[in-house]
N, CA, C and O atoms as a MOPAC input file, in Angstrom:
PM7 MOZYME 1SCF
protein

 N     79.54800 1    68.12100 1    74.90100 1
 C     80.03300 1    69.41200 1    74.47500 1
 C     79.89400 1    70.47200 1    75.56500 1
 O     80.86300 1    71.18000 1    75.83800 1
 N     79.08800 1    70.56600 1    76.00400 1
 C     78.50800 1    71.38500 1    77.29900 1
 C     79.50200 1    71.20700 1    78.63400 1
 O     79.51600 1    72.11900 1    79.46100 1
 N     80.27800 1    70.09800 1    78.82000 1
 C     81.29300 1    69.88000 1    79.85800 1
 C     82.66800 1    70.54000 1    79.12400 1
 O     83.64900 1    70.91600 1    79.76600 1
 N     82.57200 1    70.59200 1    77.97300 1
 C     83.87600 1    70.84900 1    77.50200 1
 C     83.88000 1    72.19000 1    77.46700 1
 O     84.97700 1    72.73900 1    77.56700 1
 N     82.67700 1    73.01500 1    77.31800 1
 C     82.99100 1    74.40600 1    77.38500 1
 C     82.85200 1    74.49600 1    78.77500 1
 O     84.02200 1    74.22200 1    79.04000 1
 N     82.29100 1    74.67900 1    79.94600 1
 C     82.43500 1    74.75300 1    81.16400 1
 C     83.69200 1    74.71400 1    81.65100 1
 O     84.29100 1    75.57100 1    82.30000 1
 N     84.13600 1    73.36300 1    81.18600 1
 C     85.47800 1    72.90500 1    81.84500 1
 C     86.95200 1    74.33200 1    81.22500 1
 O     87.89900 1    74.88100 1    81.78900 1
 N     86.37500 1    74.37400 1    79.88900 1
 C     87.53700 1    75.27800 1    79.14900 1
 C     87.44100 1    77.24100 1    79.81500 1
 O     88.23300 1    78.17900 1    79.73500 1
 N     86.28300 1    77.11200 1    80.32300 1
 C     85.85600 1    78.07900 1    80.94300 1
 C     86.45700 1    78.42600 1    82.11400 1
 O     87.13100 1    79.42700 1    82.36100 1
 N     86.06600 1    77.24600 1    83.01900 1
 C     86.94900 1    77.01100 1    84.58300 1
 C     88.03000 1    76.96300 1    84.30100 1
 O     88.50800 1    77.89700 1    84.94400 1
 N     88.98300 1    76.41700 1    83.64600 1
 C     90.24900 1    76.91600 1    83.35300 1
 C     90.78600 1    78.17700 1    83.14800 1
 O     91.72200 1    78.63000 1    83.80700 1
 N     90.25600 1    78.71400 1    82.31200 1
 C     90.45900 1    80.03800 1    81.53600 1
 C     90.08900 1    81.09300 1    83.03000 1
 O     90.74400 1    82.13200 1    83.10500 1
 N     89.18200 1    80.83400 1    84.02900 1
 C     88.80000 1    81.28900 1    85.31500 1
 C     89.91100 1    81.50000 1    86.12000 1
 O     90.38400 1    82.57100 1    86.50000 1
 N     90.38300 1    80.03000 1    86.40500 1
 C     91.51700 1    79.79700 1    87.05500 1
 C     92.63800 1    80.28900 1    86.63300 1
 O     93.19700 1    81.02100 1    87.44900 1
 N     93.38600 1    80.07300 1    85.21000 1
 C     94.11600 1    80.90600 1    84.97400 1
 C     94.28200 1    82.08100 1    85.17300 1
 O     95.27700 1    82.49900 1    85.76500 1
 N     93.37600 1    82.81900 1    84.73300 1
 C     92.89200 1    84.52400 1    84.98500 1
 C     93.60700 1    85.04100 1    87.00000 1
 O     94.37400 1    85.84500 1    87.53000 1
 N     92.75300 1    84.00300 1    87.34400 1
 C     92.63800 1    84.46400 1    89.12700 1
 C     94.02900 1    84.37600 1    89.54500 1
 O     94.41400 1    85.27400 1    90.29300 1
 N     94.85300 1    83.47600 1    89.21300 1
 C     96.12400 1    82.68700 1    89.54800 1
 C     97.16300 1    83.59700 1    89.23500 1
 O     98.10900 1    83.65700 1    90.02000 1
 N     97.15600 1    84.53700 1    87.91500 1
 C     97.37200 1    85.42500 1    87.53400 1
 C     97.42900 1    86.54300 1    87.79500 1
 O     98.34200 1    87.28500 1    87.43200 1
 N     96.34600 1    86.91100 1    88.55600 1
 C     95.95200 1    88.13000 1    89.37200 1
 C     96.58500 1    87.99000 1    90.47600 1
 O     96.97700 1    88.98800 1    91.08100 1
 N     96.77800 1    86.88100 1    90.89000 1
 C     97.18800 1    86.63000 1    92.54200 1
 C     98.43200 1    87.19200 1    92.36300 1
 O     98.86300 1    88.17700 1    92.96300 1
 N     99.17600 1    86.33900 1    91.25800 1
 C    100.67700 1    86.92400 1    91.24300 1
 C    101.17900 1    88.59600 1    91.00700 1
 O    102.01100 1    89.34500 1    91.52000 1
 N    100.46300 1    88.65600 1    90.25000 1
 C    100.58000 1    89.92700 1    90.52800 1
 C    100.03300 1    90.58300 1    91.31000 1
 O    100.32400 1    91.77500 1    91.21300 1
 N     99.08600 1    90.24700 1    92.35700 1
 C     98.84900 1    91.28100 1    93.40100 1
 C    100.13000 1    90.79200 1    94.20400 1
 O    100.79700 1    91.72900 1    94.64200 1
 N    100.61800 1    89.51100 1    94.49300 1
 C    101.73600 1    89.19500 1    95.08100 1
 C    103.21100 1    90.13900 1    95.11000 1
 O    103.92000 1    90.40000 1    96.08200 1
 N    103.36900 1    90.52000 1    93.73300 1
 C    104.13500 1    91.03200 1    93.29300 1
 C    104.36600 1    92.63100 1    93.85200 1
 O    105.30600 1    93.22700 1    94.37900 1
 N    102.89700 1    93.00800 1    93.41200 1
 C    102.93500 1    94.25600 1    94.27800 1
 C    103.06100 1    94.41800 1    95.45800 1
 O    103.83300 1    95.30400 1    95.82500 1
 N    102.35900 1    93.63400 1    96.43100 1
 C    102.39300 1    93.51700 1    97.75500 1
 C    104.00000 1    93.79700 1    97.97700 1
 O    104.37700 1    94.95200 1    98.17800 1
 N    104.84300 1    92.81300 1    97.93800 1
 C    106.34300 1    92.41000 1    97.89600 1
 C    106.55700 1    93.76800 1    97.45400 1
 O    106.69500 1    94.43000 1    98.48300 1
 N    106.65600 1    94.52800 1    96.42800 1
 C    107.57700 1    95.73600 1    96.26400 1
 C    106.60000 1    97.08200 1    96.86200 1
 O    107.14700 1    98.14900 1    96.58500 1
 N    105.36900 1    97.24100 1    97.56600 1
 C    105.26800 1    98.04400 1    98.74600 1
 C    106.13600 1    97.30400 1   100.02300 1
 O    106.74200 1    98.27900 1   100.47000 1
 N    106.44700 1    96.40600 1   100.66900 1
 C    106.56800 1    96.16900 1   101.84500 1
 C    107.71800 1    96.30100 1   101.64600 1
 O    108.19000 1    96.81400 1   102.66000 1
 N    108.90400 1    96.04700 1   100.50900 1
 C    110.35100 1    96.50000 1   100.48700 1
 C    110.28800 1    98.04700 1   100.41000 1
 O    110.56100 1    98.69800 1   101.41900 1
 N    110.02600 1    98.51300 1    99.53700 1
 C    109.47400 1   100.16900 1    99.69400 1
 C    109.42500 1   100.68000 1   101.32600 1
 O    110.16500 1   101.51700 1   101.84300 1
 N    108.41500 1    99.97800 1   101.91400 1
 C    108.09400 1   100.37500 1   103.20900 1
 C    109.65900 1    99.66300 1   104.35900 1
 O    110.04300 1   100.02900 1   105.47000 1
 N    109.94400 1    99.06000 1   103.84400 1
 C    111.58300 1    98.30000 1   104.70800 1
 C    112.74000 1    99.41100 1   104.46400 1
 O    113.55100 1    99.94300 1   105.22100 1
 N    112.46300 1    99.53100 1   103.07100 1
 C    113.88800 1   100.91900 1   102.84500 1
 C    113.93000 1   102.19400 1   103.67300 1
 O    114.84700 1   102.59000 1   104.39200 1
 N    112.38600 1   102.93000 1   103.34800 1
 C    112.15700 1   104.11800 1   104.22500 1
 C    112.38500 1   104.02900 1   105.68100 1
 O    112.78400 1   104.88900 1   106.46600 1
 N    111.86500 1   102.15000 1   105.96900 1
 C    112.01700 1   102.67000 1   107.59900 1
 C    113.80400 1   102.53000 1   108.02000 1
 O    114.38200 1   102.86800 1   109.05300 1
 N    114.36900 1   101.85900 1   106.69100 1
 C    115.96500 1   101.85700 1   107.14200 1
 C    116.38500 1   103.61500 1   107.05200 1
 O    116.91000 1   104.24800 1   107.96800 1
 N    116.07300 1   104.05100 1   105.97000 1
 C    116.90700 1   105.20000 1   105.90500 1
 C    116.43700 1   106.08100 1   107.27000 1
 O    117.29500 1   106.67200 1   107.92600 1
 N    114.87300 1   106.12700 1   107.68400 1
 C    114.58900 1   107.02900 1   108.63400 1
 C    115.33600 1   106.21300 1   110.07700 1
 O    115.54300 1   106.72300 1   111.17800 1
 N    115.50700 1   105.40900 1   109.82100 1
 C    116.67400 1   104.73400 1   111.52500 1
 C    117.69800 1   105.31300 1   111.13400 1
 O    117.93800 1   106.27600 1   111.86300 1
 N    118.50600 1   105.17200 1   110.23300 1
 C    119.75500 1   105.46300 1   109.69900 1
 C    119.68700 1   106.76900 1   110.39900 1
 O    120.12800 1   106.89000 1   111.54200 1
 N    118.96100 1   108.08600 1   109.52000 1
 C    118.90600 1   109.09400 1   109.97400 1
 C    118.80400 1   109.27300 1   111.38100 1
 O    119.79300 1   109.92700 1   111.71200 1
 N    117.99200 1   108.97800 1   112.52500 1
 C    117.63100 1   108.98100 1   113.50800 1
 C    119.31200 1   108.50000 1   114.33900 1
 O    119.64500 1   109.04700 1   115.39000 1
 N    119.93400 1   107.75400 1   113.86100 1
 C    121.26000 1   107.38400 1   114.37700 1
 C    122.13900 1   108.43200 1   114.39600 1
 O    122.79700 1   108.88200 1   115.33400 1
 N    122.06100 1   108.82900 1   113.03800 1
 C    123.07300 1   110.15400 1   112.61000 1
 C    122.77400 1   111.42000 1   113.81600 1
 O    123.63300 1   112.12300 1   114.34700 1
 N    121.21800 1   111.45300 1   114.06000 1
 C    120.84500 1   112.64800 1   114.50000 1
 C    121.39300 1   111.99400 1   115.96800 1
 O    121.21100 1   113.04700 1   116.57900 1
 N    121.66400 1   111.52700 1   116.50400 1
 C    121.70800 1   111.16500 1   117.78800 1
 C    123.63600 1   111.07100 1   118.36200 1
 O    124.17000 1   111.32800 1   119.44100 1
 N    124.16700 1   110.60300 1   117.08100 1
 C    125.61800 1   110.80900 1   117.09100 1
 C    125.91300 1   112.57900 1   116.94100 1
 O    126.82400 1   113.08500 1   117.59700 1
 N    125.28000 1   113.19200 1   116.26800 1
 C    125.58200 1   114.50700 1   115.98300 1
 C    124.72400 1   115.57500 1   117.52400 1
 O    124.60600 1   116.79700 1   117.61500 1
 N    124.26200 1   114.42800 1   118.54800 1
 C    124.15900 1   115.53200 1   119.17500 1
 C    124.66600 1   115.70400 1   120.35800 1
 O    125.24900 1   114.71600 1   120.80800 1
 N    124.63200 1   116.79800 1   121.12600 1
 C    126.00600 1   116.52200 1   122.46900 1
 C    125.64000 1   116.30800 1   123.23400 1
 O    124.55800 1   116.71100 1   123.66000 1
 N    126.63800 1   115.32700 1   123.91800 1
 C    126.23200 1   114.73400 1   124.99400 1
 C    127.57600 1   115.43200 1   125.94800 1
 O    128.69600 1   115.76200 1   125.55800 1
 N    126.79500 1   115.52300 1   127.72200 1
 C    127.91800 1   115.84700 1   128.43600 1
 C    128.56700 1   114.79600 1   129.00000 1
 O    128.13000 1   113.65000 1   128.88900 1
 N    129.49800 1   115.04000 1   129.55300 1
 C    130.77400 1   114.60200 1   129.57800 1
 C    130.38900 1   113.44000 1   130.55200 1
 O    129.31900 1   113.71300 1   131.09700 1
 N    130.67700 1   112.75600 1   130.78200 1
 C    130.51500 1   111.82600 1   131.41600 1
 C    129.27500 1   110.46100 1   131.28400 1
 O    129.08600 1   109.44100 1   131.94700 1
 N    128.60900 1   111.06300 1   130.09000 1
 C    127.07100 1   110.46100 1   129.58700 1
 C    127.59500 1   109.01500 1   129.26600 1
 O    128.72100 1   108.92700 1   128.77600 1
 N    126.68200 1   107.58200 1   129.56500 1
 C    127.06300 1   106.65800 1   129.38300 1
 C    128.11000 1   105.77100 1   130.40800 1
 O    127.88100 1   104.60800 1   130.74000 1
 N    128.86100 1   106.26600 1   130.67900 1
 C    129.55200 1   105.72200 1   132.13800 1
 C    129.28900 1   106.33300 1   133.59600 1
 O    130.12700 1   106.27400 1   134.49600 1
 N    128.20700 1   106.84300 1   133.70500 1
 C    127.74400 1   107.19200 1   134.66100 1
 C    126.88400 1   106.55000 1   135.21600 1
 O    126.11700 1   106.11900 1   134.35600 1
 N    126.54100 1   106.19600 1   136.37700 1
 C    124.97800 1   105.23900 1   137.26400 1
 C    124.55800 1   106.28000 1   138.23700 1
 O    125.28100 1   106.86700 1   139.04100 1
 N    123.11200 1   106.43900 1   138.02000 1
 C    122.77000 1   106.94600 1   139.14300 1
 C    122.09100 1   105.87000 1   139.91800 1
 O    121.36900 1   104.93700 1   139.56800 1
 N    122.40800 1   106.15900 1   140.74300 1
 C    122.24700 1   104.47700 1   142.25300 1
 C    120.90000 1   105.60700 1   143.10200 1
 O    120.00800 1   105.06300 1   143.75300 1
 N    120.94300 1   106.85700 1   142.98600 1
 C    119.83800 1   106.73800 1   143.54500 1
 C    118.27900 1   106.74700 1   143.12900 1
 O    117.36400 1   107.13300 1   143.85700 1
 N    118.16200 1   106.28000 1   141.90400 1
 C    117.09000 1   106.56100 1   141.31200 1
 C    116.13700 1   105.11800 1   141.85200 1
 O    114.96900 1   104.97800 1   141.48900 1

């Protein structure tokens, strides 16, 4: 009798923990998408800000050879 409650115990343990895992899993997974979105929108933004700002004339097809 004494193995059978132990054993029903360690189960009921295991279940519990296995349980917990998933859901800490779970959370983990929807901070790190959370944290994937923000860093898309703040690139996104950072793109926008960089198209919206002026460049002179010649920027990009230019080399400077003596640097």
């Amino acid at each position: 009798m004494i193995n059978s409650v132990s054993s029903d115990t360690s189960l009921a343990s295991y279940a519990t923990g296995s349980s917990n895992r998933a859901v800490m899993n779970e959370i983990s997974m929807a901070i790190m998408k959370q944290t994937m979105d923000q860093q898309k929108a703040a690139g996104q933004a950072l793109l926008e800000m960089i198209k919206q700002s002026p460049m002179p004339d010649g920027t990009g097809s230019l080399i400077n050879i003596g640097a």
